[in-house]
N, CA, C and O atoms as a GROMACS GRO file, in nm:
protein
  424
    1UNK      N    1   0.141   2.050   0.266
    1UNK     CA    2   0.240   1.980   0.344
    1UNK      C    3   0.369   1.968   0.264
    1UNK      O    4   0.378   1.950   0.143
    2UNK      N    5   0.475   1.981   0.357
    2UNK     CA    6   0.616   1.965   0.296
    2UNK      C    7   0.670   1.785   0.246
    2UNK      O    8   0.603   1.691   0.206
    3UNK      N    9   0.750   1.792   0.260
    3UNK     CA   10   0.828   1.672   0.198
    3UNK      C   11   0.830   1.607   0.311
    3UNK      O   12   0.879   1.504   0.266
    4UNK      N   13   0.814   1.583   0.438
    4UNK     CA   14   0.798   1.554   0.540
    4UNK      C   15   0.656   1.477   0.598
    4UNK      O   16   0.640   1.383   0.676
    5UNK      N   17   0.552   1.567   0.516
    5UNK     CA   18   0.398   1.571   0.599
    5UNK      C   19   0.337   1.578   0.688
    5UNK      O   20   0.214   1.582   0.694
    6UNK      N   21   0.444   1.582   0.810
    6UNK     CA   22   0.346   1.669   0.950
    6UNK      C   23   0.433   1.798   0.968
    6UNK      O   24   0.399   1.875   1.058
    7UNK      N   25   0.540   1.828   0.895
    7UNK     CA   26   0.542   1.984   0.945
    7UNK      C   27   0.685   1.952   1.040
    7UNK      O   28   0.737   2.054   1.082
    8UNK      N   29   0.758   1.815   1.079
    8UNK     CA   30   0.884   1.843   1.173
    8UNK      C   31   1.013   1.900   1.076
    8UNK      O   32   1.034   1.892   0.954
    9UNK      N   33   1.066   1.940   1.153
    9UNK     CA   34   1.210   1.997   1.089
    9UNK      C   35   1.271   1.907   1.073
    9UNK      O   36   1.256   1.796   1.124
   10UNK      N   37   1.360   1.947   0.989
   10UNK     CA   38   1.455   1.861   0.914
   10UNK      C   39   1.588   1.890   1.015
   10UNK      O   40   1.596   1.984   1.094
   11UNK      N   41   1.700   1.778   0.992
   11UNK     CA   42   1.797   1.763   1.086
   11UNK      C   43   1.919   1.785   0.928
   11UNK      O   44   1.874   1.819   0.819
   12UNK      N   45   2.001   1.769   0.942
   12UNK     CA   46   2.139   1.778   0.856
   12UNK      C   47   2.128   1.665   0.729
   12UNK      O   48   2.125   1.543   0.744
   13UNK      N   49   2.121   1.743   0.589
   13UNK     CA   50   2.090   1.607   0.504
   13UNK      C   51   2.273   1.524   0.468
   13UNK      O   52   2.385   1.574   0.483
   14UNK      N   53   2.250   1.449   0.440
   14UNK     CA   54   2.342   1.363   0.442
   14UNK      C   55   2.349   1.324   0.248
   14UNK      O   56   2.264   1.296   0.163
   15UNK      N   57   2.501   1.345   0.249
   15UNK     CA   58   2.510   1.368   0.042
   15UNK      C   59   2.473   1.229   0.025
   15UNK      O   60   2.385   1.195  -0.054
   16UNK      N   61   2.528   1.162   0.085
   16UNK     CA   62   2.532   0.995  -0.036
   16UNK      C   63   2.412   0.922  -0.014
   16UNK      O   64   2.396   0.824  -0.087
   17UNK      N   65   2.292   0.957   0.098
   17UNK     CA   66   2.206   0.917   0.088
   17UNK      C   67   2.073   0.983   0.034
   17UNK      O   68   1.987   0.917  -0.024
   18UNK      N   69   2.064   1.095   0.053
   18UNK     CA   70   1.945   1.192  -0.003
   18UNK      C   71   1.827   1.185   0.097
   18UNK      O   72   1.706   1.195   0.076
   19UNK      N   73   1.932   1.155   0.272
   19UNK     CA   74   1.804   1.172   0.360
   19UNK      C   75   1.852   1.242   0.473
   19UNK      O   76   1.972   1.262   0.488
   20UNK      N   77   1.754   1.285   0.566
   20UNK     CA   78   1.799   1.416   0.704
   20UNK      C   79   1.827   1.326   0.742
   20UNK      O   80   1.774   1.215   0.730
   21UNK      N   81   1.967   1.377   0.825
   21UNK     CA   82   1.983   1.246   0.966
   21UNK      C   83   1.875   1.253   1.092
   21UNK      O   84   1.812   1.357   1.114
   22UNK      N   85   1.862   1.163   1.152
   22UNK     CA   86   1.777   1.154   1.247
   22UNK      C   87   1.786   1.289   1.326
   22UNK      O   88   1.883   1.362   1.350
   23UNK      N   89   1.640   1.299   1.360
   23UNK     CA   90   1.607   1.406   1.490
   23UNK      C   91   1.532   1.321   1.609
   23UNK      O   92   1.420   1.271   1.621
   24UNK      N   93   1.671   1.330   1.705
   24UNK     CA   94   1.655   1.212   1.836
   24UNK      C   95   1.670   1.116   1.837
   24UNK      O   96   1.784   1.073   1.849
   25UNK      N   97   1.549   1.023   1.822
   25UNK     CA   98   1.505   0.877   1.768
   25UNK      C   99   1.446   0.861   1.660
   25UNK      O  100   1.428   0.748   1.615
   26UNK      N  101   1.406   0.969   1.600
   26UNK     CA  102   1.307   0.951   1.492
   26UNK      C  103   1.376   0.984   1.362
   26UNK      O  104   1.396   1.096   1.317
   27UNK      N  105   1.408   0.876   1.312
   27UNK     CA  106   1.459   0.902   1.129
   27UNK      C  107   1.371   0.994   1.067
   27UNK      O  108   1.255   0.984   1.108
   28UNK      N  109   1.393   1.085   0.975
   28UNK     CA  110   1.326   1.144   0.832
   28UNK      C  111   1.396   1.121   0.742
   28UNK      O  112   1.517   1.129   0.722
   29UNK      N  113   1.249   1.070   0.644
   29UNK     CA  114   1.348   1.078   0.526
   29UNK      C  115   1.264   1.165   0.428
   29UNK      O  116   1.145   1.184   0.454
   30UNK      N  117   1.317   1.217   0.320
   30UNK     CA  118   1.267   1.289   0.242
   30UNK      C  119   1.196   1.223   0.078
   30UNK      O  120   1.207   1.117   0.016
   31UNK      N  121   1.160   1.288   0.069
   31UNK     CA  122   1.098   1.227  -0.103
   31UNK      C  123   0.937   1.182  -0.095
   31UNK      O  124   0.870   1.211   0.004
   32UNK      N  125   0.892   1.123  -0.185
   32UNK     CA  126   0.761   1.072  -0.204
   32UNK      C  127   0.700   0.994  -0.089
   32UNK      O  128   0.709   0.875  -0.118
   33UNK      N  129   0.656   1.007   0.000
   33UNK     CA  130   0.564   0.922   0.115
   33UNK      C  131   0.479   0.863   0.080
   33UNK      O  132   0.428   0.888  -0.029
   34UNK      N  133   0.437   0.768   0.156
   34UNK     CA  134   0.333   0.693   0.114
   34UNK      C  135   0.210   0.703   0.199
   34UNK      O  136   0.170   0.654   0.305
   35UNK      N  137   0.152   0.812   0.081
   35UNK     CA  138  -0.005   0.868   0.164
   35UNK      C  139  -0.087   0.795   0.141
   35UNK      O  140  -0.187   0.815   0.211
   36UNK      N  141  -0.095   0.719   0.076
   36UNK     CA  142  -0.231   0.660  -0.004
   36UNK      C  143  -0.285   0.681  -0.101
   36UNK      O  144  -0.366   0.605  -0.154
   37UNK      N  145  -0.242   0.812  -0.153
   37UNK     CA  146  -0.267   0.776  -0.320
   37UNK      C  147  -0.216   0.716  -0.420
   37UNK      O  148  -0.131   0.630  -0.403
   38UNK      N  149  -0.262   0.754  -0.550
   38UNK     CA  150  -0.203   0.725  -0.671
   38UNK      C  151  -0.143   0.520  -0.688
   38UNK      O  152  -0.060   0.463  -0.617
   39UNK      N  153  -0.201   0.480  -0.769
   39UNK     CA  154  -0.094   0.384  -0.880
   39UNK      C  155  -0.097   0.255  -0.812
   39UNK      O  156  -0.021   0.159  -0.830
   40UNK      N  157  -0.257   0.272  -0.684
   40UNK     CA  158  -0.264   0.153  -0.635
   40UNK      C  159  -0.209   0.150  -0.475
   40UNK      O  160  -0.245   0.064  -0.394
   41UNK      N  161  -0.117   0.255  -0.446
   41UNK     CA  162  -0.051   0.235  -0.316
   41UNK      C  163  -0.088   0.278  -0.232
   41UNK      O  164  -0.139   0.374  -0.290
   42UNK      N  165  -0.119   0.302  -0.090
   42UNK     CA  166  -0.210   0.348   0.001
   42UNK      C  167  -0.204   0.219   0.089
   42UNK      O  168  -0.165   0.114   0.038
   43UNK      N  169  -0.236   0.224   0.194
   43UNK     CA  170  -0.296   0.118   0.327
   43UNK      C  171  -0.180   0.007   0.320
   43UNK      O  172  -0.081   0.039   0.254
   44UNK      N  173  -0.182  -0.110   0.376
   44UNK     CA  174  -0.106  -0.231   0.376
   44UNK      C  175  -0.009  -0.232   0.252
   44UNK      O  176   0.109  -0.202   0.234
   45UNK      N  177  -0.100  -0.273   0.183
   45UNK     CA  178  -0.050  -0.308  -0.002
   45UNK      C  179   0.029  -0.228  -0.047
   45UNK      O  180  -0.010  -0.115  -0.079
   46UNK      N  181   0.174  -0.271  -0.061
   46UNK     CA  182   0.233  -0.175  -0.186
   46UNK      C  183   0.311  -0.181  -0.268
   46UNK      O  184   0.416  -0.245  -0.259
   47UNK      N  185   0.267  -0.106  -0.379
   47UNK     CA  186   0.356  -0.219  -0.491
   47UNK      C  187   0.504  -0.105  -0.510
   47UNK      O  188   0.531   0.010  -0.476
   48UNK      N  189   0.569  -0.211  -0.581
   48UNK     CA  190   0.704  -0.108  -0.620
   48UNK      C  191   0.750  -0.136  -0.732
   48UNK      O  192   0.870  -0.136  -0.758
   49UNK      N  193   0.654  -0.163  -0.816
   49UNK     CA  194   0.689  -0.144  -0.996
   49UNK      C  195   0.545  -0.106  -1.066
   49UNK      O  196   0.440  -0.103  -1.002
   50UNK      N  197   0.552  -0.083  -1.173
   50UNK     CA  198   0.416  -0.023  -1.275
   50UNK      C  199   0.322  -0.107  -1.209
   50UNK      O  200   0.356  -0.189  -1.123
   51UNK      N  201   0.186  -0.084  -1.253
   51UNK     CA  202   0.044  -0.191  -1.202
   51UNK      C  203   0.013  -0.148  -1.325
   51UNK      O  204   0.070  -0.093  -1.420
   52UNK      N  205  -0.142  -0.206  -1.283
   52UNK     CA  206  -0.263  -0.220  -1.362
   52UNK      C  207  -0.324  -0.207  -1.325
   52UNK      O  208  -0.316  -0.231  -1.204
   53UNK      N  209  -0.471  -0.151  -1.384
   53UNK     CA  210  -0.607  -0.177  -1.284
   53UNK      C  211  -0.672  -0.336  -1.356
   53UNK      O  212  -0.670  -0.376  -1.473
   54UNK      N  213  -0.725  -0.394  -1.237
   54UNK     CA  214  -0.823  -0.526  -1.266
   54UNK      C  215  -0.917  -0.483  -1.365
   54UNK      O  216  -0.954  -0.367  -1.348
   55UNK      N  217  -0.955  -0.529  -1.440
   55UNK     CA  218  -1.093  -0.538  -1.496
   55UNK      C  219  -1.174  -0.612  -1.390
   55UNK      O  220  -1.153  -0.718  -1.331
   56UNK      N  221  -1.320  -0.487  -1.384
   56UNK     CA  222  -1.385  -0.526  -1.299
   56UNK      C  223  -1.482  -0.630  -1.370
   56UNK      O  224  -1.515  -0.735  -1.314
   57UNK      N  225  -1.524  -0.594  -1.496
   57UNK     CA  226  -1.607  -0.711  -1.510
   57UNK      C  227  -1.530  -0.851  -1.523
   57UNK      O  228  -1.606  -0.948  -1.528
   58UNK      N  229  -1.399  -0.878  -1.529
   58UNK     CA  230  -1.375  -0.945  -1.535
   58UNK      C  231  -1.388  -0.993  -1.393
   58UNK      O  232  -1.426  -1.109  -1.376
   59UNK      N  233  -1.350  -0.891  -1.254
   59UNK     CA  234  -1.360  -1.013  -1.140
   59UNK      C  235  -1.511  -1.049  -1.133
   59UNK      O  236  -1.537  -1.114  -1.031
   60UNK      N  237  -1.608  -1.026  -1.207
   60UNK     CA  238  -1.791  -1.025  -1.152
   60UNK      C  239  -1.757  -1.155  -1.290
   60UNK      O  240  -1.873  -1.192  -1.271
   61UNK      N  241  -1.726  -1.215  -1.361
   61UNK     CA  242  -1.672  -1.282  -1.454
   61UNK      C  243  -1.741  -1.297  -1.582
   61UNK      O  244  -1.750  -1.399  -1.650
   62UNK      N  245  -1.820  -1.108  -1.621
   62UNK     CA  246  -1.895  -1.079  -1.729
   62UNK      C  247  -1.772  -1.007  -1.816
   62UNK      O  248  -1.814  -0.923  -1.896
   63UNK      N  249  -1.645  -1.024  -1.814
   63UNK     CA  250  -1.590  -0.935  -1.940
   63UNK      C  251  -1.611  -0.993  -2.066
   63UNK      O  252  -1.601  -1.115  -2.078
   64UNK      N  253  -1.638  -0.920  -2.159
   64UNK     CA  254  -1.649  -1.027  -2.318
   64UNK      C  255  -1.590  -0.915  -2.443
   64UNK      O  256  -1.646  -0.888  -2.550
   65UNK      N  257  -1.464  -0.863  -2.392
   65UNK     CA  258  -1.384  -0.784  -2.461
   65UNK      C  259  -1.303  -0.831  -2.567
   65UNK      O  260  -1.211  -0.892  -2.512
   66UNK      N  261  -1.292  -0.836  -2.658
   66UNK     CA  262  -1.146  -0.904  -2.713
   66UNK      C  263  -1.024  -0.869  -2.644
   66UNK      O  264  -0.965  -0.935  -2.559
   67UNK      N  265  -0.992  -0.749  -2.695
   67UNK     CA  266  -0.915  -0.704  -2.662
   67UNK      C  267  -0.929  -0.539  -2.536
   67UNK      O  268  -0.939  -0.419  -2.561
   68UNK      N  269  -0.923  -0.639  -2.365
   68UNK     CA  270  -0.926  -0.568  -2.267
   68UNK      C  271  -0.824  -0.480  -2.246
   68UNK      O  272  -0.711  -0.528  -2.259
   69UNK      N  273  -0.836  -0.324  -2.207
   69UNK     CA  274  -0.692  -0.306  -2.163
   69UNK      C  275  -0.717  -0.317  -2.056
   69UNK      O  276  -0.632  -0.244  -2.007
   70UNK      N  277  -0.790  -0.367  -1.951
   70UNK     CA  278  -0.750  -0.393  -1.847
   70UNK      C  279  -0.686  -0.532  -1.805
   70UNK      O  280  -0.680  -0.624  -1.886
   71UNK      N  281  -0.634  -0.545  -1.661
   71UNK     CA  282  -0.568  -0.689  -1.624
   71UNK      C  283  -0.685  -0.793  -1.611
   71UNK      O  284  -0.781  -0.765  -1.538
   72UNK      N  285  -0.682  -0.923  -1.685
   72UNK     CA  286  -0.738  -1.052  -1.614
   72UNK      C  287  -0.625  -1.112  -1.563
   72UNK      O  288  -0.545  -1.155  -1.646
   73UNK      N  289  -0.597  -1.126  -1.436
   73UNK     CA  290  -0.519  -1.204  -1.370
   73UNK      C  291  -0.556  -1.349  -1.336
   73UNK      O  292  -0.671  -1.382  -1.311
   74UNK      N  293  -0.459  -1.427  -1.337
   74UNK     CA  294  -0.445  -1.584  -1.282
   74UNK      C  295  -0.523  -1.572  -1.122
   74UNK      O  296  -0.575  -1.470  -1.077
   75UNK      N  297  -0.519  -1.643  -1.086
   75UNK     CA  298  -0.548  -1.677  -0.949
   75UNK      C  299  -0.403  -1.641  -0.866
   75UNK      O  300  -0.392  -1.571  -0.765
   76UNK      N  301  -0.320  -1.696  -0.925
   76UNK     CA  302  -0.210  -1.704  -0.823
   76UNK      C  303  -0.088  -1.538  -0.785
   76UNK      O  304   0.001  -1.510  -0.704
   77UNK      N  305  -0.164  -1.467  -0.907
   77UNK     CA  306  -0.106  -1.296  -0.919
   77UNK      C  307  -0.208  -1.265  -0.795
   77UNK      O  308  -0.316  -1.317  -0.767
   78UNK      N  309  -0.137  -1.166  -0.734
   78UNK     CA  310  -0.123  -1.056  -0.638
   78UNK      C  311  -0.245  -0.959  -0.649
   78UNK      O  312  -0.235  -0.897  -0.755
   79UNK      N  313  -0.325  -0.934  -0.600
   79UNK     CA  314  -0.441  -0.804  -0.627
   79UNK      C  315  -0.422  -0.740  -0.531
   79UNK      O  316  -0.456  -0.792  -0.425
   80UNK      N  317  -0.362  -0.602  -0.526
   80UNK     CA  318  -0.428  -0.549  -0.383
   80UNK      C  319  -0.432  -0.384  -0.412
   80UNK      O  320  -0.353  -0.304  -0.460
   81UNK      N  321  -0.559  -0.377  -0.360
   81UNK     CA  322  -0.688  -0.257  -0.397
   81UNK      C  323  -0.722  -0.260  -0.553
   81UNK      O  324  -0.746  -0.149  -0.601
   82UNK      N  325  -0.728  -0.345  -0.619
   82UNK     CA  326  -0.760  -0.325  -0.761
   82UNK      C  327  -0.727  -0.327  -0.863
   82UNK      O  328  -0.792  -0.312  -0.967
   83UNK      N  329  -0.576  -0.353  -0.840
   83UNK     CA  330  -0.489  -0.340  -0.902
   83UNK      C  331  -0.290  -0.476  -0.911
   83UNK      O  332  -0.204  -0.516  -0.832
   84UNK      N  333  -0.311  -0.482  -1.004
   84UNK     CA  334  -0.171  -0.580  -1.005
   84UNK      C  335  -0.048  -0.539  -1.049
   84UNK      O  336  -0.040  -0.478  -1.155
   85UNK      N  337   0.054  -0.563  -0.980
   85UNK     CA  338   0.139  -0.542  -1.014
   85UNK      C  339   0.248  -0.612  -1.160
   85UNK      O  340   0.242  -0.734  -1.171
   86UNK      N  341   0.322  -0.550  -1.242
   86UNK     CA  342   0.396  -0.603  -1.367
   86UNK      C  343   0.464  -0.675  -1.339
   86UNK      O  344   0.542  -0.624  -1.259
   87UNK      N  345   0.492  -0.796  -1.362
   87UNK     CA  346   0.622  -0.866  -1.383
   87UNK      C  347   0.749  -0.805  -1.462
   87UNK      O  348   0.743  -0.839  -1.580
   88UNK      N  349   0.845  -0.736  -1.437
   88UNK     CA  350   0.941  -0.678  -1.510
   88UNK      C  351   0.996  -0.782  -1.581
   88UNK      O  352   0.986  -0.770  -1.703
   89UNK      N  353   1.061  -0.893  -1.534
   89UNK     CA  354   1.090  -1.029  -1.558
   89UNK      C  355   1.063  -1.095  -1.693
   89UNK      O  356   1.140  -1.158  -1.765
   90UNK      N  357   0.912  -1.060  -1.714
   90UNK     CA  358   0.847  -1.086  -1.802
   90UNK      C  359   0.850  -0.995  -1.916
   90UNK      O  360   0.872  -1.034  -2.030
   91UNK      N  361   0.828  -0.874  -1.885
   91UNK     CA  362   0.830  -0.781  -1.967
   91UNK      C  363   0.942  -0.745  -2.066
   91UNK      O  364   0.941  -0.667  -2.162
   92UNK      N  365   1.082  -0.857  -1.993
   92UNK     CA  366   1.254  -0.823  -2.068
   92UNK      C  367   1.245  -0.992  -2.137
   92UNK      O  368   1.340  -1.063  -2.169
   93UNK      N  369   1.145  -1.013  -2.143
   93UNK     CA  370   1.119  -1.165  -2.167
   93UNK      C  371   1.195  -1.310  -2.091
   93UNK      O  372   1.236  -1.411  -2.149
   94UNK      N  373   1.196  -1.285  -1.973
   94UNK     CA  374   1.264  -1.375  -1.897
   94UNK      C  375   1.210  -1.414  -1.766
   94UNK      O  376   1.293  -1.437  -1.678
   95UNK      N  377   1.084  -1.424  -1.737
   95UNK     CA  378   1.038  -1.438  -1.626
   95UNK      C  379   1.015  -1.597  -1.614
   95UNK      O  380   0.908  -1.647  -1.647
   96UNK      N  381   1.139  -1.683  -1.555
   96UNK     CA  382   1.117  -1.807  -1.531
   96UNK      C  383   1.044  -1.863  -1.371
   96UNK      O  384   1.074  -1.969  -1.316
   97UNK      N  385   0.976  -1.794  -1.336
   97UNK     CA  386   0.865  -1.858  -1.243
   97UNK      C  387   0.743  -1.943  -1.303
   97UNK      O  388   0.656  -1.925  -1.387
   98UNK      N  389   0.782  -2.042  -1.220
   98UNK     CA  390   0.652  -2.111  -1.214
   98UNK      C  391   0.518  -2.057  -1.213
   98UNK      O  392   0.439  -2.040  -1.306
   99UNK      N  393   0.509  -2.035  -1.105
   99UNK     CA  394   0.359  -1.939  -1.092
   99UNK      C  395   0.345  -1.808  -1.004
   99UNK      O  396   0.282  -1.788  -0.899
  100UNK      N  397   0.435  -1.713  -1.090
  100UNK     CA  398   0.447  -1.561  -1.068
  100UNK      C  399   0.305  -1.548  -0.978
  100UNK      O  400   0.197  -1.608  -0.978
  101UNK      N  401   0.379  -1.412  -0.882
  101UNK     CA  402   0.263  -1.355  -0.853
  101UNK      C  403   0.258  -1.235  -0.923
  101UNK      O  404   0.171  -1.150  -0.904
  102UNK      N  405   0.334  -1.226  -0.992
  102UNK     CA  406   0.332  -1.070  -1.074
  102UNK      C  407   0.209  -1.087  -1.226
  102UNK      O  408   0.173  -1.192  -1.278
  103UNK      N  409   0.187  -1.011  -1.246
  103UNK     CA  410   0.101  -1.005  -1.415
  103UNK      C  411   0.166  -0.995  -1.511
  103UNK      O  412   0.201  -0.887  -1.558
  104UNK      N  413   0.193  -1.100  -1.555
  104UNK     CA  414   0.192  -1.114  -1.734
  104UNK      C  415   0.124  -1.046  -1.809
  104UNK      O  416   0.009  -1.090  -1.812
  105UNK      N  417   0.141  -0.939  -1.887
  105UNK     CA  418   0.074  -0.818  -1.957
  105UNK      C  419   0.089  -0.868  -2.083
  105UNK      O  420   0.198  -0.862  -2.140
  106UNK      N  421  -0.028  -0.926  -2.144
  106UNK     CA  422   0.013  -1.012  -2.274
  106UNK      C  423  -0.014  -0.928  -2.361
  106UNK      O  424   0.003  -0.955  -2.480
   0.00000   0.00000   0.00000
C-alpha cells in the first residue's frame, strides 16, 4: 500500500502544508497513518510522544527487579495497550503537574 492505504489518487499537493488537497469531500493527507502498529499506537489510544512498555509483572504486582527497564506507573499515568506515554516536561526537568498523566522515567 501507498502513502494513502486504500489505493485513492492523490489530488494537487499543496507546498506549505505537505498534504493533497481534497478529492470532493474527502481530505488526503499524506505521511505515516495510523494503522495500528508500532510504539503502542493502533485502535482508540494514541500517543504522540516516546512510550514505554509496562512491566508486566509489575501490573500482576510480582516485579522484584532493582533496576526495571520497564515502566511502573502511578495510578494516575495513562496506560493504553501496554504501554505509557513520556512526560517531555519532565524529561527537560520541568514538569510542574500535580499528578501527571504522563510517566516519569526515573
Amino acid at each position: 500500500m501507498g502513502a494513502l492505504g486504500l489505493g485513492m489518487g492523490l489530488g494537487a499537493l499543496s507546498p506549505t502544508l505537505g498534504m493533497a488537497a481534497p478529492l470532493g469531500n474527502f481530505p488526503v493527507a499524506l505521511g505515516a497513518g495510523g494503522g495500528g502498529g508500532g510504539g503502542g499506537g493502533g485502535g482508540g489510544g494514541r500517543s504522540f510522544g516516546p512510550t514505554k512498555e509496562v512491566c508486566r509483572n509489575f501490573q500482576r504486582g510480582t516485579c522484584d527487579r532493582a533496576e526495571c527497564r520497564f515502566a511502573h506507573p502511578n495510578p494516575n499515568v495513562s496506560v493504553v495497550n501496554g504501554h505509557v506515554t513520556l512526560c517531555m516536561a519532565f524529561s527537560k526537568g520541568n514538569c510542574q503537574r500535580e499528578n501527571c498523566k504522563y510517566y516519569h522515567d526515573h
